[in-house]
C-alpha positions as CSV (number, residue, x, y, z in Angstrom):
1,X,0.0,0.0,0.0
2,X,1.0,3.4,-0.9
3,X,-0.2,5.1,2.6
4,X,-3.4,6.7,3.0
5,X,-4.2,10.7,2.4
6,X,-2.3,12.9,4.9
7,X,-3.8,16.0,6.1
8,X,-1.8,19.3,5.6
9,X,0.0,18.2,1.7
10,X,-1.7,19.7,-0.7
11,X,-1.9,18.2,-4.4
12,X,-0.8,20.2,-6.6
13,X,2.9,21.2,-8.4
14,X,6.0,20.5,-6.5
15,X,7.4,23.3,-4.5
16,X,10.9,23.9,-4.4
17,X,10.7,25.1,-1.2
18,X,9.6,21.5,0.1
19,X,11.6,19.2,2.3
20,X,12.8,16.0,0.3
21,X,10.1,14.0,2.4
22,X,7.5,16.5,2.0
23,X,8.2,16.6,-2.1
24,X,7.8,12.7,-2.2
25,X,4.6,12.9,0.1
26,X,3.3,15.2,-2.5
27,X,4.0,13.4,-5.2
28,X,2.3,9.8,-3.5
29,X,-0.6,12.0,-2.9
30,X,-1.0,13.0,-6.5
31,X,-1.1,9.6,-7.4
32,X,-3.2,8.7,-4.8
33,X,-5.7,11.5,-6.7
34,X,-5.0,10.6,-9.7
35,X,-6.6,6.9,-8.3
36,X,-9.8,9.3,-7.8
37,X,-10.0,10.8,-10.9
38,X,-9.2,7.3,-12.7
39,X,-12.2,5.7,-11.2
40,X,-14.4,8.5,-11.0
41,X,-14.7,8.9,-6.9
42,X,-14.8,12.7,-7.0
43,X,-18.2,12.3,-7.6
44,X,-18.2,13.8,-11.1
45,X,-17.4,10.8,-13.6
46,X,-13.8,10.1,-14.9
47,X,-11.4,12.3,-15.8
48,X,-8.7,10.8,-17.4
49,X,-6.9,14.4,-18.3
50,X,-6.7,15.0,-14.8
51,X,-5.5,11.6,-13.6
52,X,-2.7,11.9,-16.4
53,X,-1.6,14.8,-14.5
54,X,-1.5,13.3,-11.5
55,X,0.0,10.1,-12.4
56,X,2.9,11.8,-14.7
57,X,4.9,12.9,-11.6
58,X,4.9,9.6,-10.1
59,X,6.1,8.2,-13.1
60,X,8.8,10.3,-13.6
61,X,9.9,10.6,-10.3
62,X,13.0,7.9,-9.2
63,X,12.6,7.7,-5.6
64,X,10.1,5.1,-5.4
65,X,10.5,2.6,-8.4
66,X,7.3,0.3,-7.5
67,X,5.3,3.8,-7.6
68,X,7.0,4.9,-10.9
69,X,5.7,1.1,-12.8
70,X,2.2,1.6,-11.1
71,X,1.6,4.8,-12.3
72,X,2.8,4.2,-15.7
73,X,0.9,1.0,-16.1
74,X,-2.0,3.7,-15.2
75,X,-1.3,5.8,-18.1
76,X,-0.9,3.3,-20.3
77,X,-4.4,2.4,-20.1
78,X,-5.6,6.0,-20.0
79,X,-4.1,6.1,-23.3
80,X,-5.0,2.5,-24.3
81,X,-9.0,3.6,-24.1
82,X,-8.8,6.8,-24.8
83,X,-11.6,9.6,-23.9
84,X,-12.6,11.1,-20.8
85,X,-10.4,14.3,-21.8
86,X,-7.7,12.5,-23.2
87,X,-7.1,11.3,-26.7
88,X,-6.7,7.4,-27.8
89,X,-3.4,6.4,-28.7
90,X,-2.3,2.8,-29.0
91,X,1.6,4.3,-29.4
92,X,1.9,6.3,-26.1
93,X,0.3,2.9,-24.6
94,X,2.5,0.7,-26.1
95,X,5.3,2.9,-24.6
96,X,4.0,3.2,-21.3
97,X,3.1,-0.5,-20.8
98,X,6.5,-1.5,-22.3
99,X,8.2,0.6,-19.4
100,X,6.1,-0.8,-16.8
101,X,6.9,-4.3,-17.8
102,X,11.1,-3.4,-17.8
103,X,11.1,-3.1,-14.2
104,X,10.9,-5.9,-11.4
105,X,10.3,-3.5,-8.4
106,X,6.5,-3.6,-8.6
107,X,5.5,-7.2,-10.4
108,X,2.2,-6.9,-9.8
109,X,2.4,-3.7,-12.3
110,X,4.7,-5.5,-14.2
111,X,2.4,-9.0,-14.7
112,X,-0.6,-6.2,-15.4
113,X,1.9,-4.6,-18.5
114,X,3.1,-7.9,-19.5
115,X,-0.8,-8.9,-20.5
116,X,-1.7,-5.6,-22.1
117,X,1.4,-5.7,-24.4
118,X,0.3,-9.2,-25.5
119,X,-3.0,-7.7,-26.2
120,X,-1.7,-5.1,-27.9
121,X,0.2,-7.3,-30.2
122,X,-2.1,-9.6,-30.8
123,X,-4.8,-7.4,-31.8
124,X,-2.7,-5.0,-34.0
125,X,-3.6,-1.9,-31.8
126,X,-0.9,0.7,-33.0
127,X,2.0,-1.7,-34.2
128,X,2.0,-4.8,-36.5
129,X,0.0,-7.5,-35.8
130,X,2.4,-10.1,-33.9
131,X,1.0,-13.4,-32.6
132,X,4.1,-14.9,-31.6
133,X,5.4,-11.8,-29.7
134,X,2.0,-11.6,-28.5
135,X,2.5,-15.2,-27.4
136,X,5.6,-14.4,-25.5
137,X,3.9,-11.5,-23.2
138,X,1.0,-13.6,-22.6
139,X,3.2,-16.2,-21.5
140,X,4.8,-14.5,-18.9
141,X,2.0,-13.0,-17.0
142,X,0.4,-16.4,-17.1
143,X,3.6,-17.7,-15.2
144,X,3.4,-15.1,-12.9
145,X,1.6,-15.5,-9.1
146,X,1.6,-12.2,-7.4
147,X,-1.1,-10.7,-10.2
148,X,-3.9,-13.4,-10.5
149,X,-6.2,-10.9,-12.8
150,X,-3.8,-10.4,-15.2
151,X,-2.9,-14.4,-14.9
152,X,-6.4,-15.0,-15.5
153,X,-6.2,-12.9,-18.6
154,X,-3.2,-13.7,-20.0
155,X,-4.3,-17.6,-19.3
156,X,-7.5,-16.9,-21.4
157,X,-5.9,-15.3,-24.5
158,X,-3.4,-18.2,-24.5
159,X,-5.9,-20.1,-24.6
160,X,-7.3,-19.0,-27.5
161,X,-4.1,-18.5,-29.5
162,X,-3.6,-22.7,-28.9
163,X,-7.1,-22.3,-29.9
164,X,-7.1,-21.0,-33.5
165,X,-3.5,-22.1,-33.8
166,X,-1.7,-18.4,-34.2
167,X,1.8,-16.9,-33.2
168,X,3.5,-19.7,-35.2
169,X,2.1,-22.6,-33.0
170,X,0.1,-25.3,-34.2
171,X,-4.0,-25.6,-33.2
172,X,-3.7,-27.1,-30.0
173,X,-7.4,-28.3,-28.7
174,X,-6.0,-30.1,-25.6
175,X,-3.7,-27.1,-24.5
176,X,-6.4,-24.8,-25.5
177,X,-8.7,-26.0,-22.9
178,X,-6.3,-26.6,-20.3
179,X,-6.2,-23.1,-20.1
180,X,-9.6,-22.7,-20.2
181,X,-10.5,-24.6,-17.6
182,X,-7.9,-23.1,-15.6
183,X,-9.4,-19.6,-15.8
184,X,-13.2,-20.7,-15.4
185,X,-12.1,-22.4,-11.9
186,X,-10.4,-19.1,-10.7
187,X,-13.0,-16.4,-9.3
188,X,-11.1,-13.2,-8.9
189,X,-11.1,-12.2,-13.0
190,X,-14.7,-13.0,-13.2
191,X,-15.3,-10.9,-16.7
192,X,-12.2,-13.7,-18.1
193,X,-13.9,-16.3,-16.2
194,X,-16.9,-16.0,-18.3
195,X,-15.3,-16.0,-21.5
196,X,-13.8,-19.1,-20.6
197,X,-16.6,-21.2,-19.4
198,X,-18.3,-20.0,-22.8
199,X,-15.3,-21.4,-24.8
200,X,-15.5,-24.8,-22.8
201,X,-19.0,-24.9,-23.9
202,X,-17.7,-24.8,-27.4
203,X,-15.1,-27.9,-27.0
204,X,-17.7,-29.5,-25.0
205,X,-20.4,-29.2,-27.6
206,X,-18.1,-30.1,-30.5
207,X,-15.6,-32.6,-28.3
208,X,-12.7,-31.2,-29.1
209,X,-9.2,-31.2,-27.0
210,X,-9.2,-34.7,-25.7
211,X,-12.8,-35.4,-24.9
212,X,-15.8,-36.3,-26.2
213,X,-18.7,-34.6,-27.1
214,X,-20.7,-34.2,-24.2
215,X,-24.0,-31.5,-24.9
216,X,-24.6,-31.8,-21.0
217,X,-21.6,-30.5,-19.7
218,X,-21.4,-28.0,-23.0
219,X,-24.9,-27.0,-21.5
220,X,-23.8,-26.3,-18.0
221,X,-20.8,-24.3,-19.3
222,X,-22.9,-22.2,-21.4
223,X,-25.4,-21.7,-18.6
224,X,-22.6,-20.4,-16.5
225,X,-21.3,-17.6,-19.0
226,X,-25.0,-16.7,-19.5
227,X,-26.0,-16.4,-15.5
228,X,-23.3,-13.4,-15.3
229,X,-23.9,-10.0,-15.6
230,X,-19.7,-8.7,-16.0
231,X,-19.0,-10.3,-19.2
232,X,-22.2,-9.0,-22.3
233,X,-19.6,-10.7,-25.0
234,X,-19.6,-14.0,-23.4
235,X,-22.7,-13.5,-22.5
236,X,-24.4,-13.2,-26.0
237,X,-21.7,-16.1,-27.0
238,X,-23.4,-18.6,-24.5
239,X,-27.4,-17.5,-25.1
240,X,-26.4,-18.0,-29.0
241,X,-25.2,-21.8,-28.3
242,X,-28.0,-22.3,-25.5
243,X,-30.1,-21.2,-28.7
244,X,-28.8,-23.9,-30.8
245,X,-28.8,-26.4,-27.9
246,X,-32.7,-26.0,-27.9
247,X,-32.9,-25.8,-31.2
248,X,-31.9,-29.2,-32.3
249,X,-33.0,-30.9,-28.8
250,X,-29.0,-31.8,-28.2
251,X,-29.0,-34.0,-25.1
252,X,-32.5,-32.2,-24.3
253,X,-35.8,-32.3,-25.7
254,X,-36.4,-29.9,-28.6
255,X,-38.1,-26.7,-27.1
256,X,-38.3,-24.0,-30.1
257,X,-40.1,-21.5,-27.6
258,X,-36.8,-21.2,-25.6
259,X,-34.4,-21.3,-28.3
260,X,-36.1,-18.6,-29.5
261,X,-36.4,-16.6,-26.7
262,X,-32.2,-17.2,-26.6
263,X,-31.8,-16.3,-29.9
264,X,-33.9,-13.5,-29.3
265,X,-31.8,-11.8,-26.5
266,X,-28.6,-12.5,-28.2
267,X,-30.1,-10.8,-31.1
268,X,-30.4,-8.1,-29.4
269,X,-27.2,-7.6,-27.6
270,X,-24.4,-5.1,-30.1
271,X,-21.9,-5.8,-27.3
272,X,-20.9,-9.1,-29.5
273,X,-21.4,-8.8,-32.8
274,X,-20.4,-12.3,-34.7
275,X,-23.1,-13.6,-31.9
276,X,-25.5,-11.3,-32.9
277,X,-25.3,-11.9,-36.8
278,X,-25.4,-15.3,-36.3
279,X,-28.7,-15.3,-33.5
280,X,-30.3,-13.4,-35.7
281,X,-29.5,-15.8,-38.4
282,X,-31.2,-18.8,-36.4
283,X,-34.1,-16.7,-35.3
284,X,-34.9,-16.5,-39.2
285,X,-33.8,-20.3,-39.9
286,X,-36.4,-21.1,-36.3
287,X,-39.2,-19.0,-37.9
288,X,-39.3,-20.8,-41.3
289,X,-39.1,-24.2,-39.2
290,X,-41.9,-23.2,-37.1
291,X,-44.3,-22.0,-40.3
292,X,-42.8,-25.4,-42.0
293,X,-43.8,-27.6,-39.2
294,X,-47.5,-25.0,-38.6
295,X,-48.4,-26.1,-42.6
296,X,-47.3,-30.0,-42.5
């Protein structure tokens, strides 16, 4: 912990006139604001120009090397996301994140970098799109202990890269769900968590990665990612598949009233779109079944 809020330090610029140990104090306490302004606890929403402010003296600063990653790792995803008063820019991020993750005095930060430069490689955001260096990042803060979010995370998109078979490796089902099954057992990355019991729905449903296809425990997986209210992409992904389960009565009787009603919400959702286009695609494919079964 940085220390709580002191009475009697302002935040605000550095004065010169400042003791050595009042400047630091100063400078934790800006970051300690910034914290507010991140998160939006002043009580007037986010305000990501003036937590840059905040956080840039901590990072600068050389006294306190654990504070310098945190706050850095901060500005790299003001930057990463963009608005709120500040301007996206998947460079800046890059550059932040990268610094973060070059120091070993705060490896929680450091685990927390290591996952968003994998991200950003993997998805292109500002720089080439690099699976295998992607791969590497990812790695790491999946290694890691002291950060079990970011683990969680880093877990997930590995599991996905085995997945589809990117950064130079071969598709790996069995690794694949190792790692899913890893991050839907873990509770403290619950958004992750979701998006990992959805994908085991998928191997389950289609007995992929060493076992066999089993539309029960797909069901129970997809039931899981659909009873959570942190994840909407997962979310849409599992009341898509609950849809089809329904559908075409696999390992349950055929019930077209609630594979329409599933198709129907995930239909509605824009938070996934790939699950939306194809919901809506069923829905239409359910409706001429229905009028084709209504006329027999």
């Amino acid at each position: 912990m940085l220390g709580s809020i002191l009475p009697g330090f302002a935040v605000n610029a550095v004065n010169p006139a400042q003791t050595e140990t009042q400047r630091r104090l100063g400078i934790i306490l800006q970051f300690q604001e910034g914290i507010l302004w991140y998160r939006g606890d002043h009580g007037g929403g986010q305000d990501y120009a003036q937590a840059c402010q905040c956080f840039t003296q901590a990072a600068e600063q050389t006294f306190d090397l654990g504070l310098q990653a945190a706050a850095r790792f901060y500005l790299g995803t003001i930057h990463y996301y963009g608005g709120h008063g500040v301007e996206q820019d998947y460079a800046r991020a890059r550059e932040y994140f990268a610094q973060a993750e070059a120091q070993t005095a705060n490896p929680v930060a450091q685990a927390s970098a290591q996952s968003w430069l994998g991200r950003i490689y993997h998805d292109g955001r500002g720089v080439e799109q690099d699976y295998a260096r992607a791969r590497e990042y990812f790695a790491q803060a999946a290694e890691q202990t002291v950060n079990p979010v970011a683990q969680a995370s880093a877990q997930f998109r590995l599991g996905k890269i085995y997945y589809y078979g990117q950064g130079g490796v071969p598709v790996n089902y069995e690794r694949a769900r190792g790692y899913f099954t890893q991050v839907a057992a873990q509770t403290v990355n619950p958004e992750t968590q979701a998006s990992a019991q959805s994908w085991l729905g998928i191997i389950h449903y289609k007995g992929q990665g060493g076992v066999p296809v089993s539309y029960e425990q797909a069901f129970r997986c997809f039931r899981q990612a659909e009873a959570q209210q942190v994840n909407p992409i997962a979310r849409a992904r599992a009341r898509t598949w609950l849809g089809i389960i329904h559908y075409r009565g696999k390992g349950i009787k055929k019930d077209y009233r609630l594979a329409r009603e599933y198709f129907g919400q995930a239909a509605d959702q824009q938070d996934n779109p790939k699950a939306q286009t194809e919901a809506q695609r069923l829905l239409k494919e359910l409706t001429t079944a229905e009028r084709l079964m209504k006329n027999s």
